[in-house]
N, CA, C and O atoms as CSV, one atom per row, in Angstrom:
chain,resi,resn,atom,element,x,y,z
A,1,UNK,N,N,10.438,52.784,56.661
A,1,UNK,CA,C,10.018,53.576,55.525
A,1,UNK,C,C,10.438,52.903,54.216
A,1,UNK,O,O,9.871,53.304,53.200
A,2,UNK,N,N,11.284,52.010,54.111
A,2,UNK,CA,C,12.090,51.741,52.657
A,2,UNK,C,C,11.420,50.833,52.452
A,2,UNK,O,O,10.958,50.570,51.341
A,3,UNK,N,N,11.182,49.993,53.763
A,3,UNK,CA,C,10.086,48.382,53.760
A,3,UNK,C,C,8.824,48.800,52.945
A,3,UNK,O,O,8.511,48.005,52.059
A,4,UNK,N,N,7.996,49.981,53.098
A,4,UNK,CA,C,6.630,50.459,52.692
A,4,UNK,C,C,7.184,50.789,51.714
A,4,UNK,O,O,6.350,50.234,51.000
A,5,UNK,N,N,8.174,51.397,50.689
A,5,UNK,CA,C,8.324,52.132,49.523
A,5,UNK,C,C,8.260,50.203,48.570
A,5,UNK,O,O,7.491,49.688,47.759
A,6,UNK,N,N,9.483,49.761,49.269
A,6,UNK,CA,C,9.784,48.433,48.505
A,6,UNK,C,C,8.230,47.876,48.078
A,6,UNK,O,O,7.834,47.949,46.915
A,7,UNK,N,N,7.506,47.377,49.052
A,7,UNK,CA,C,6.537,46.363,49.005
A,7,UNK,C,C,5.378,47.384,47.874
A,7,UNK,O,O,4.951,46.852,46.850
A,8,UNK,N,N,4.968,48.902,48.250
A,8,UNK,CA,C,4.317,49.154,47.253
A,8,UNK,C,C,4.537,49.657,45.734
A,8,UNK,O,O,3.665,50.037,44.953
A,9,UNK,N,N,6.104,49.550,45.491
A,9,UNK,CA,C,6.664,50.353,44.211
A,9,UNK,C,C,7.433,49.214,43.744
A,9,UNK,O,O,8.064,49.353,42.696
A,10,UNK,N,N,7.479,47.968,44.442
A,10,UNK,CA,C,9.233,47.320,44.058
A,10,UNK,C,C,10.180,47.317,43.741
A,10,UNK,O,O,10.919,46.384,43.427
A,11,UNK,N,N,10.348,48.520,43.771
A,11,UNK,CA,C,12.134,49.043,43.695
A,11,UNK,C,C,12.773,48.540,45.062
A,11,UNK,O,O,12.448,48.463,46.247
A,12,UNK,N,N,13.447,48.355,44.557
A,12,UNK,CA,C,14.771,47.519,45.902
A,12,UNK,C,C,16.121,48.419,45.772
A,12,UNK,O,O,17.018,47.606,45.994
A,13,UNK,N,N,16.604,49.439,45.573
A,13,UNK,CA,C,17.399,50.043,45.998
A,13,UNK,C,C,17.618,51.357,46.449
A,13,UNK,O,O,18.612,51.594,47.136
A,14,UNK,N,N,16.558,52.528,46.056
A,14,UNK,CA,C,16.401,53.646,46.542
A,14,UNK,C,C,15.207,54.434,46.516
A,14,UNK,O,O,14.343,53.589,46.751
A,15,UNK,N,N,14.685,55.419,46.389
A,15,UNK,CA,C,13.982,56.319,46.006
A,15,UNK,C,C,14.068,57.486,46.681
A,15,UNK,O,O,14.767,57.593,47.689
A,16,UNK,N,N,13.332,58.508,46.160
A,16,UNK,CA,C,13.399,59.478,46.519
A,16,UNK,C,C,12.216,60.624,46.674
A,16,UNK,O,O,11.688,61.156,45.698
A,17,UNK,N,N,11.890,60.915,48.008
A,17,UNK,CA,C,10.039,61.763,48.088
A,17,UNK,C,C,10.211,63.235,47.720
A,17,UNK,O,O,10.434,63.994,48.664
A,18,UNK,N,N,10.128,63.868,46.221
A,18,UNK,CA,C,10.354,65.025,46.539
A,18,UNK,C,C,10.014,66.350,46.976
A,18,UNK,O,O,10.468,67.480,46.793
A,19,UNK,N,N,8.867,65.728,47.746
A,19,UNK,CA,C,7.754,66.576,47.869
A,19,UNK,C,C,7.972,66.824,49.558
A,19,UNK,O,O,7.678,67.895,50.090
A,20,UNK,N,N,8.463,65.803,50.212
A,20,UNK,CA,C,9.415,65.381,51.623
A,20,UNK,C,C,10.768,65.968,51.835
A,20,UNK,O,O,11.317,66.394,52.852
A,21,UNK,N,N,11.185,65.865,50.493
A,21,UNK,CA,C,13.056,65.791,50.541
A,21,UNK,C,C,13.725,65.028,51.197
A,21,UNK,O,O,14.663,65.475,51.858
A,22,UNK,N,N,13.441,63.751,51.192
A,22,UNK,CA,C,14.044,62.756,51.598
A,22,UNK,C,C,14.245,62.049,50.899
A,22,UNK,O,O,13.450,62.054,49.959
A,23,UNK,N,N,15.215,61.140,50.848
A,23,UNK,CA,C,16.034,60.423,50.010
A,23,UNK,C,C,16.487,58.883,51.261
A,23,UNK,O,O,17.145,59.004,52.295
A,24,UNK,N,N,15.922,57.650,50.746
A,24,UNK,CA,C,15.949,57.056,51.268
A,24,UNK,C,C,16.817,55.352,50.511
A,24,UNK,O,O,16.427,54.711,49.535
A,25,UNK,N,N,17.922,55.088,51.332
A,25,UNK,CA,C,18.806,54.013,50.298
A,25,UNK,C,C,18.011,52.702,51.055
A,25,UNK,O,O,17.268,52.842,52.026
A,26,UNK,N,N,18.367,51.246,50.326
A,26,UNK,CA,C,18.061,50.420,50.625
A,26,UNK,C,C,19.361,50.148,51.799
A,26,UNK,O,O,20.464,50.602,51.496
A,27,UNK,N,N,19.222,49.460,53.031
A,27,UNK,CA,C,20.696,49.842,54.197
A,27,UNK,C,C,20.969,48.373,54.084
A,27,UNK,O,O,21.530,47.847,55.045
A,28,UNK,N,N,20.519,47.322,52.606
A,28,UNK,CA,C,21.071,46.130,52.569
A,28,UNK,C,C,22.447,46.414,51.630
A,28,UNK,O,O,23.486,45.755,51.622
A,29,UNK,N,N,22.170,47.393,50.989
A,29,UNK,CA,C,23.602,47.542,49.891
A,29,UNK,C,C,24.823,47.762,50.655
A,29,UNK,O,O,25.193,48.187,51.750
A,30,UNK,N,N,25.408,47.132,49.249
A,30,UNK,CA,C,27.009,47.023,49.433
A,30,UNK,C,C,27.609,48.632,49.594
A,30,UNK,O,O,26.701,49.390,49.253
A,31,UNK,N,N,28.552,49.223,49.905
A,31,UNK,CA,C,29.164,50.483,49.938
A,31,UNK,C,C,29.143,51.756,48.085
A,31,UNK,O,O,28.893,52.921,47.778
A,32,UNK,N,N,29.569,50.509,47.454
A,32,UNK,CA,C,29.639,50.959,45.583
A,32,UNK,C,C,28.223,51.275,45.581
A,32,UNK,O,O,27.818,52.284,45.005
A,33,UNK,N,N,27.523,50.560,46.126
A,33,UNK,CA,C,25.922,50.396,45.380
A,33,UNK,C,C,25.038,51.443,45.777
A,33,UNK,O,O,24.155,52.030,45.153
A,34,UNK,N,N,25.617,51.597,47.384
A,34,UNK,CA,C,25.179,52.919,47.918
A,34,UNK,C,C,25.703,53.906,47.604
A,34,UNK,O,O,25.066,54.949,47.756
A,35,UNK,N,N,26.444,53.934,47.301
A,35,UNK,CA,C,26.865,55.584,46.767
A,35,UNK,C,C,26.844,55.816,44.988
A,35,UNK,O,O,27.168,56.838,44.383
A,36,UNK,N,N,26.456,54.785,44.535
A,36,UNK,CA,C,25.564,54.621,42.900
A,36,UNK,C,C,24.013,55.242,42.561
A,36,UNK,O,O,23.437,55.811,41.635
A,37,UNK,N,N,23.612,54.549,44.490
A,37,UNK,CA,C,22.037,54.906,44.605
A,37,UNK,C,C,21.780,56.078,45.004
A,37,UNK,O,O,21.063,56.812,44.325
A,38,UNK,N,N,22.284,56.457,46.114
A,38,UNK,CA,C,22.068,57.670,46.549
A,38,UNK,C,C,23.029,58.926,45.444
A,38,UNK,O,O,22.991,60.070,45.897
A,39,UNK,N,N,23.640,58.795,44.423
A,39,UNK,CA,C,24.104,59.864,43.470
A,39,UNK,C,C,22.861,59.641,41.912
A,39,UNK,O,O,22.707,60.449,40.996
A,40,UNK,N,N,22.349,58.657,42.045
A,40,UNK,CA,C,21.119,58.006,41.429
A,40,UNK,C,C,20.099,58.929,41.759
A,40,UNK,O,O,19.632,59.660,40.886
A,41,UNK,N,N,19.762,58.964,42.769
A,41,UNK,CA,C,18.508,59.805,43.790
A,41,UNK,C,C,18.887,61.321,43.912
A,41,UNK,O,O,17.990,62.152,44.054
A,42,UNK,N,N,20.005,61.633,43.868
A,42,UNK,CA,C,20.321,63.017,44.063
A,42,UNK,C,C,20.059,63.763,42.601
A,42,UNK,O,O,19.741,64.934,42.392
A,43,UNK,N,N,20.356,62.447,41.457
A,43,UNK,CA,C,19.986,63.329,39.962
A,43,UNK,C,C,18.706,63.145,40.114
A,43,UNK,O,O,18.158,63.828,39.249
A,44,UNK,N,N,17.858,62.547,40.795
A,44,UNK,CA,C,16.506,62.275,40.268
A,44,UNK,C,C,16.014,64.067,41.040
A,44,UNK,O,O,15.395,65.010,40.547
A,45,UNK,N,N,16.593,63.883,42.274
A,45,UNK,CA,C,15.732,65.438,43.034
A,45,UNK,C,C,16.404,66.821,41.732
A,45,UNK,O,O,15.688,67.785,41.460
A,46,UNK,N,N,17.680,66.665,41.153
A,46,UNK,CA,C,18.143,67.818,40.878
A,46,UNK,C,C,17.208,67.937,39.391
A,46,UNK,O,O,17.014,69.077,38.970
A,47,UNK,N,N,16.661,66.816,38.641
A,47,UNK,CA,C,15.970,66.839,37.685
A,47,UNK,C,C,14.436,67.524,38.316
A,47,UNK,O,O,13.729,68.115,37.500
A,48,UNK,N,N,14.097,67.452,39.359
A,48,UNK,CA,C,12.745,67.817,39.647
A,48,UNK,C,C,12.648,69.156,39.911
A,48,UNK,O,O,11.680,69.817,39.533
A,49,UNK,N,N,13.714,69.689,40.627
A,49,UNK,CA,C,14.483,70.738,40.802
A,49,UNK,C,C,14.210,71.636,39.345
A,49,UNK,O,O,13.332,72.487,39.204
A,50,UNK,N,N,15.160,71.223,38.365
A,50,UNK,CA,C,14.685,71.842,37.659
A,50,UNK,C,C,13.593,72.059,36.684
A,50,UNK,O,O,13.715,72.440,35.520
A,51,UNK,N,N,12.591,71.783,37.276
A,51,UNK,CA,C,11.097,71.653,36.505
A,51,UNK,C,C,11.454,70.718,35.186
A,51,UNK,O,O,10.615,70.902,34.304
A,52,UNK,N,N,12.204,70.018,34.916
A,52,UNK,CA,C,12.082,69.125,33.581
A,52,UNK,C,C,11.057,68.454,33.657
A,52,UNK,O,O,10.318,68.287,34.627
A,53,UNK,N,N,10.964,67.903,32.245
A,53,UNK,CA,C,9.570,67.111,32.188
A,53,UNK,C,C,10.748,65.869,31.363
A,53,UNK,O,O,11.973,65.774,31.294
A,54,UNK,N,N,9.315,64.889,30.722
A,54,UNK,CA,C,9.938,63.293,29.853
A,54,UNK,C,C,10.597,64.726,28.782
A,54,UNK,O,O,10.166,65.857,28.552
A,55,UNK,N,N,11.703,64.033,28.377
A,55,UNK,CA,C,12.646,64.826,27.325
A,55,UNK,C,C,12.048,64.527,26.197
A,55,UNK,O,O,11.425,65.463,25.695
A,56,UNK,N,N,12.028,63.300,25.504
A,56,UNK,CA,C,11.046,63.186,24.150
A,56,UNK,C,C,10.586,61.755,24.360
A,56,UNK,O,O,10.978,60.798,25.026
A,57,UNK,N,N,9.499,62.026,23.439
A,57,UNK,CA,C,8.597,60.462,23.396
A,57,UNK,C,C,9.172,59.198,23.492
A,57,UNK,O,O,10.072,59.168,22.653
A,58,UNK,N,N,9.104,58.056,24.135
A,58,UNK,CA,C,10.302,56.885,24.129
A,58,UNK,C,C,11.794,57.074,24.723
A,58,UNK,O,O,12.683,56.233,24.596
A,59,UNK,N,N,11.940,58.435,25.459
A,59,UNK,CA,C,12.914,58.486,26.435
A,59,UNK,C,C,12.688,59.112,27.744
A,59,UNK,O,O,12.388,60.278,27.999
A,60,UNK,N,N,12.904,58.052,28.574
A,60,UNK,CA,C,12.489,58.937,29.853
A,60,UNK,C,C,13.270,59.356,30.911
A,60,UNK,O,O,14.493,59.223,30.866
A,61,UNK,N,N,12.573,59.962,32.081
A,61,UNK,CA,C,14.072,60.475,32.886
A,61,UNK,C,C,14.841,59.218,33.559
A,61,UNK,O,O,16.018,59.276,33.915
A,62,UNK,N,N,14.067,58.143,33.676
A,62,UNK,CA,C,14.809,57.175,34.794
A,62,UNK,C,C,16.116,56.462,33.566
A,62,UNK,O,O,17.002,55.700,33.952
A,63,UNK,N,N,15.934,56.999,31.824
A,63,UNK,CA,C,16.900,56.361,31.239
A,63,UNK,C,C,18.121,57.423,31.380
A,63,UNK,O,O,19.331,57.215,31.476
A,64,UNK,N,N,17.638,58.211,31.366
A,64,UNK,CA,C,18.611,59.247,31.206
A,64,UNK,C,C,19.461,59.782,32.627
A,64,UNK,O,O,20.603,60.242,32.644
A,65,UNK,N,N,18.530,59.570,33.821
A,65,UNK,CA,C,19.192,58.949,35.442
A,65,UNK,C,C,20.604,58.193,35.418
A,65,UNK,O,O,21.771,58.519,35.636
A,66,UNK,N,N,19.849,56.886,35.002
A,66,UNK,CA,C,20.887,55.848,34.925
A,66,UNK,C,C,22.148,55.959,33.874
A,66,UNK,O,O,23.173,55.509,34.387
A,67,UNK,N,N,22.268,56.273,33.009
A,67,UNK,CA,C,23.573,56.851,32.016
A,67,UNK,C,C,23.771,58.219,32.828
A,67,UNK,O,O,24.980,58.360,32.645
A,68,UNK,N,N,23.446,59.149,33.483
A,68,UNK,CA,C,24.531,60.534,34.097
A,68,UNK,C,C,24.991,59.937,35.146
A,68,UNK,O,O,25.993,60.401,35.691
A,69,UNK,N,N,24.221,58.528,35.765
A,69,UNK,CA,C,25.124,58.745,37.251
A,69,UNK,C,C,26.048,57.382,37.294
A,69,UNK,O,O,26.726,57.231,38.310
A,70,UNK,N,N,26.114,56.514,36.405
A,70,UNK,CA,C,27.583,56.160,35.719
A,70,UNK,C,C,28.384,56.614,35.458
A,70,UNK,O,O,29.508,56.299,35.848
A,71,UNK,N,N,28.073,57.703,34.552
A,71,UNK,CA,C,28.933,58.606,34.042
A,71,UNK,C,C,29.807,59.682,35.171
A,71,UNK,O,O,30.969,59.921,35.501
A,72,UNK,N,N,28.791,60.008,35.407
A,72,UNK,CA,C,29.026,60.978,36.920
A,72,UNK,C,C,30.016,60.081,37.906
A,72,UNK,O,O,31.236,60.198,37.792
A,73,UNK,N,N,29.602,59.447,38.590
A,73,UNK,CA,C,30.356,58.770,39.897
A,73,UNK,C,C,31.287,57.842,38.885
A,73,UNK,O,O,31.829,56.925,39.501
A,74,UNK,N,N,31.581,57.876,37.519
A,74,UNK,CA,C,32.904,56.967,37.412
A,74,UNK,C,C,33.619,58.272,37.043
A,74,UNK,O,O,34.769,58.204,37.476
A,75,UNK,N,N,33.396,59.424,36.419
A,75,UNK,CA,C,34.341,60.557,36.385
A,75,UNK,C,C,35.015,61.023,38.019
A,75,UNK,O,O,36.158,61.408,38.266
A,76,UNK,N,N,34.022,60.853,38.834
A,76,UNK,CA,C,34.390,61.447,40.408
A,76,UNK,C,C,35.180,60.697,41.203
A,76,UNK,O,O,35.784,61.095,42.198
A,77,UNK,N,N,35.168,59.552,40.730
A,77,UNK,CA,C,36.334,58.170,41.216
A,77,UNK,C,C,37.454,58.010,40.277
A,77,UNK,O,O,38.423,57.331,40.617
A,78,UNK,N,N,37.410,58.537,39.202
A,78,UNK,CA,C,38.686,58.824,38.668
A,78,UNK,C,C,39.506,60.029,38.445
A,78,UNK,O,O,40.620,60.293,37.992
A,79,UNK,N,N,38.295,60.778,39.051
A,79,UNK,CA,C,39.119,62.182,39.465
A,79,UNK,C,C,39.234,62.625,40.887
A,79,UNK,O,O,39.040,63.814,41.138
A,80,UNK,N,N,39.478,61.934,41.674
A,80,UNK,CA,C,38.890,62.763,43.449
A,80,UNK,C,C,39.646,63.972,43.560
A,80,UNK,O,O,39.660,64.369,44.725
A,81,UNK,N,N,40.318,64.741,42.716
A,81,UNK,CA,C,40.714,66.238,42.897
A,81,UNK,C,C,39.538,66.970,42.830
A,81,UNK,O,O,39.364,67.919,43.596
A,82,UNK,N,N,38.183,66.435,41.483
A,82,UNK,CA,C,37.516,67.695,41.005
A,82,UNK,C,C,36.494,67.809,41.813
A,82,UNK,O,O,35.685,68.720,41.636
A,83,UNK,N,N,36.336,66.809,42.951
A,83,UNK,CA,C,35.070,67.540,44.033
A,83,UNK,C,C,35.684,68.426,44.869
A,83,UNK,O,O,34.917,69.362,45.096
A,84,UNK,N,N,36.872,68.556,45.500
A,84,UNK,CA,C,37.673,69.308,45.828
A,84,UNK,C,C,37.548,70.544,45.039
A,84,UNK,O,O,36.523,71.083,45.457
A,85,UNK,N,N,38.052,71.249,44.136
A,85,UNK,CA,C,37.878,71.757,43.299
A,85,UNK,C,C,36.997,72.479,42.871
A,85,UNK,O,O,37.198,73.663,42.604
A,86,UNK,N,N,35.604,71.755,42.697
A,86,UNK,CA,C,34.454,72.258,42.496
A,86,UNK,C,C,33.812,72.697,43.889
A,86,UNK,O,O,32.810,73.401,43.757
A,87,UNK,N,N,34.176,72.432,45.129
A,87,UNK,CA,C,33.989,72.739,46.389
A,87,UNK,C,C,34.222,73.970,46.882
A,87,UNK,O,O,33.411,74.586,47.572
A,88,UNK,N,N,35.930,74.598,46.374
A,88,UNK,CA,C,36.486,75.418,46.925
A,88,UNK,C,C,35.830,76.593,45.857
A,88,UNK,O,O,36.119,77.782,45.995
């Protein structure tokens, strides 16, 4: 399945069908990269989720993807109490 996403989209590290709900990583990545991609893919479903649309002209969601889930997974690796936390 990732072989057919790659060759017709050329993305080489994840995507995500949300119409499927599947979420599919590239299984060549490193451990960091996978859990970059797949928290990458999880904002992309939670953005669809919530019916958002492009935020404004010249910004789009895949920019605004990539800055929360930096942001995101370097707060969650420097905090591993607050998934705990936010769990309980």
């Amino acid at each position: 399945m990732f072989d057919k996403f790659v060759r017709e989209s050329g993305w080489a590290e994840g995507f995500s069908d949300h119409g499927s709900c599947i979420i599919v990583i590239n299984p060549t990545l490193c451990q960091s990269q996978t859990q970059a991609t797949l928290l990458h893919e999880v904002l992309h479903c939670v953005w669809k989720l919530g019916g958002w649309s492009e935020p404004m002209p010249g910004i789009k969601e895949e920019d605004i993807i990539v800055r929360m889930e930096s942001g995101l997974l370097d707060t969650l690796r420097r905090n591993p109490d607050l998934l705990g936390y936010l769990e309980a």
